[in-house]
C-alpha positions as CSV (number, residue, x, y, z in Angstrom):
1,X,-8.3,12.3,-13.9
2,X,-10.3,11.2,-10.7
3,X,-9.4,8.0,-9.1
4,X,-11.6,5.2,-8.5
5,X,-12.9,5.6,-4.9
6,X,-13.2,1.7,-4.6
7,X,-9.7,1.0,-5.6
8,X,-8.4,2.9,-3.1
9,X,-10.6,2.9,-0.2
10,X,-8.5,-0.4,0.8
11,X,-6.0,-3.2,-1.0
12,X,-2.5,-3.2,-1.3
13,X,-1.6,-0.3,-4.3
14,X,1.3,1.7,-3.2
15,X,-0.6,4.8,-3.0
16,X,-3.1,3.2,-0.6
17,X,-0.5,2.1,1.4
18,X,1.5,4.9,1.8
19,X,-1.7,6.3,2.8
20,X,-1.8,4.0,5.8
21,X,1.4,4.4,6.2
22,X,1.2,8.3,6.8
23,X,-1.9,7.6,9.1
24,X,0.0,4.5,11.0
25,X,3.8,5.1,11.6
26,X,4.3,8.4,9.1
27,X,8.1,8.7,10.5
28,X,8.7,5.2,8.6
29,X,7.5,7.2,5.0
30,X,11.4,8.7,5.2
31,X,13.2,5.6,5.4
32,X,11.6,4.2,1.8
33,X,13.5,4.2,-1.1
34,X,17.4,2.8,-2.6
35,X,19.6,3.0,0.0
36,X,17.0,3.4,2.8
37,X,16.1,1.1,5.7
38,X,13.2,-0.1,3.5
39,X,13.1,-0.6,-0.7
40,X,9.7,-0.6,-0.6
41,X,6.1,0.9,0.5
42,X,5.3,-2.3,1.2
43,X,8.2,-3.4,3.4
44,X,7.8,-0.7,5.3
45,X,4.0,-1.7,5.9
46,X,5.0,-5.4,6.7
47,X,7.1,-3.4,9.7
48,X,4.4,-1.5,10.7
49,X,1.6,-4.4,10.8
50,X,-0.5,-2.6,7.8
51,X,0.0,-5.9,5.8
52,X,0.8,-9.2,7.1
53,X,4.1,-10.8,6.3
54,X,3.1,-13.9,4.2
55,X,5.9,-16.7,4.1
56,X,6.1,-19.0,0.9
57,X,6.7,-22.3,1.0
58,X,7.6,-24.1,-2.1
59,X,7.5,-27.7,-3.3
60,X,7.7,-30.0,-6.0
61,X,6.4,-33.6,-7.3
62,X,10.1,-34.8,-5.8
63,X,8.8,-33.1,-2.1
64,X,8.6,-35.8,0.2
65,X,6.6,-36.0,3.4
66,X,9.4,-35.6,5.9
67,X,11.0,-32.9,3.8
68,X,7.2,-31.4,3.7
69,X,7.4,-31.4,8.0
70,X,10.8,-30.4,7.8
71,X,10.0,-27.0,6.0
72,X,6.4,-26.4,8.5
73,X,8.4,-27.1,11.9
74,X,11.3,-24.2,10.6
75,X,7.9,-22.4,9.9
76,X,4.9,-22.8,11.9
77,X,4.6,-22.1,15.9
78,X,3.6,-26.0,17.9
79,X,-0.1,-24.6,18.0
80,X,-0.3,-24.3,14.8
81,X,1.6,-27.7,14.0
82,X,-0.9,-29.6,16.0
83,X,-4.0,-28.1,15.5
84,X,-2.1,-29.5,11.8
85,X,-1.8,-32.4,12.6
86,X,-5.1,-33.7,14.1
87,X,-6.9,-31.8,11.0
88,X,-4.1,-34.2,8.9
89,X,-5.2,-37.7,10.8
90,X,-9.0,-37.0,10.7
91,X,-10.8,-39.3,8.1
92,X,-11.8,-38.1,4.7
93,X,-15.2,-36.7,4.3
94,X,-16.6,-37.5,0.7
């Protein structure tokens, strides 16, 4: 069986990240697995900048406001808050 050369040309698939893995930072392939500094391929490509680490930030209908700029300020770096914050206070375009 042949593999798809689109599917793993690029994305985020364990084998194509152990591929860019062994390209990238190959001594950090070792340290996958139970018990090991990582538990997974894709830890160990957050670590080695392959794949961005992507935060979550969760919310519900009770969310308020200030508990909504509570959770960004633990999150976001000031640029990023105010560049935020003016796009927040500009009026709405219809």
């Amino acid at each position: 069986m042949t593999s798809n050369p689109k599917t793993t040309e690029r994305g985020n698939s364990k084998e194509y990240l152990q591929r860019r893995l062994k390209a990238a930072a190959p001594e950090l392939l070792d340290e996958i697995g139970e018990g090991k500094r990582f538990r997974s391929v894709r830890a160990a490509a957050i670590e080695a900048g392959i794949v961005p680490q992507v935060k979550t930030i969760r919310i519900s209908e009770k969310t308020t406001g200030r508990d909504l700029a509570q959770k960004l300020k633990q999150e976001l770096s000031p640029e990023i808050l105010a560049e935020l914050a003016a796009e927040l206070t500009q009026e709405r375009r219809v």
